[in-house]
N, C-alpha and C positions, 0 to 999 in steps of 0.2 A: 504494500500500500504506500508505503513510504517515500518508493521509488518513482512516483508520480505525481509528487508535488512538492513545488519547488514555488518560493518566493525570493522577488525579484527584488530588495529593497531599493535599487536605484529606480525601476519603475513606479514604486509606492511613490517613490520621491519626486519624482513627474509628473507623477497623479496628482499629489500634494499641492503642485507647482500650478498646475492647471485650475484644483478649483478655487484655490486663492484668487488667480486671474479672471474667473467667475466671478467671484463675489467686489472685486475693483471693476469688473464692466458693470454690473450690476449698479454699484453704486454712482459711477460715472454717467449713465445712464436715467440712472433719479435724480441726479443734482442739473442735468442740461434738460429734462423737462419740468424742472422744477420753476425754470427760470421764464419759463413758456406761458403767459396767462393767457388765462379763456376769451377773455374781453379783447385781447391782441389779435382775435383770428377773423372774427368775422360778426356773425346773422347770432343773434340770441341764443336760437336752435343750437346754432352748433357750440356756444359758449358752453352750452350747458351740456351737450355733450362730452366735452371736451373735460369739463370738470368733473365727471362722473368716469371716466375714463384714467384722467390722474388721480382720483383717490383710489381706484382700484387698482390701477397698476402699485402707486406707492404700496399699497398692500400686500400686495402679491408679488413686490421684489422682499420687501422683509421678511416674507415667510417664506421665499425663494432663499434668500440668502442666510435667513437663520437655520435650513435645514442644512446647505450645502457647507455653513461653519461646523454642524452637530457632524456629518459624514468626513468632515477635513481634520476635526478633531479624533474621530475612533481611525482613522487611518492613520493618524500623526502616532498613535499610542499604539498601533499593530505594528508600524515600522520599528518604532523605537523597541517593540518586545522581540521581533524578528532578528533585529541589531545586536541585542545583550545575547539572546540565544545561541547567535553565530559566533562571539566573540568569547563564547564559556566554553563554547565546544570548543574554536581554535584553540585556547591555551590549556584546555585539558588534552587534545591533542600534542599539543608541544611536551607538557609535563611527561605523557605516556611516551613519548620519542626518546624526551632527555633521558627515563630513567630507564629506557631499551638499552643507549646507545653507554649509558655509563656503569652499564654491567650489572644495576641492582633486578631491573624486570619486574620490579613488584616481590619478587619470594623475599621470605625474612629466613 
């Protein structure tokens, strides 16, 4: 089973990298229609279209970008346990070598 899975921590780390870059367009993206009033566009109709269209999107990038933090967070914490995991095996690896190569082998 073991032999078919495999984590990539430099790809977590891309992953990471990516939805950070989500949640800066995201918010790059609410601050330049922030700046957009309804009254600037046109016909009444569409004022009020338009304001009912920006408080729903404000909404739905917050709740857009407060999931995409909770997922950027459990992946941040899956890399980092991936990392310690890889790094106990290499030096119990190393230990298991040192003490091959310096004739004790583990026997007492």
């Amino acid at each position: 089973m073991g032999d078919h899975f495999k984590t990539d921590t430099d790809q977590l780390g891309q992953f990471l990298r990516a939805l950070e870059g989500c949640v800066r367009d995201l918010n790059e993206a609410r601050t330049a229609l922030a700046h957009v009033r309804a009254d600037q566009i046109g016909t009444a109709r569409l004022d009020e279209a338009c304001d009912g269209f920006q408080d729903r999107w404000k909404y739905g990038a917050e709740q857009t970008k407060e999931m995409v933090e909770a997922v950027s967070e459990g992946v941040k914490s899956n890399k980092k346990a991936y990392e310690e995991v890889e790094d106990a095996l290499q030096k119990a690896f190393k230990d298991m070598a040192e003490q091959a190569t310096s004739g004790q082998g583990g026997a007492k």
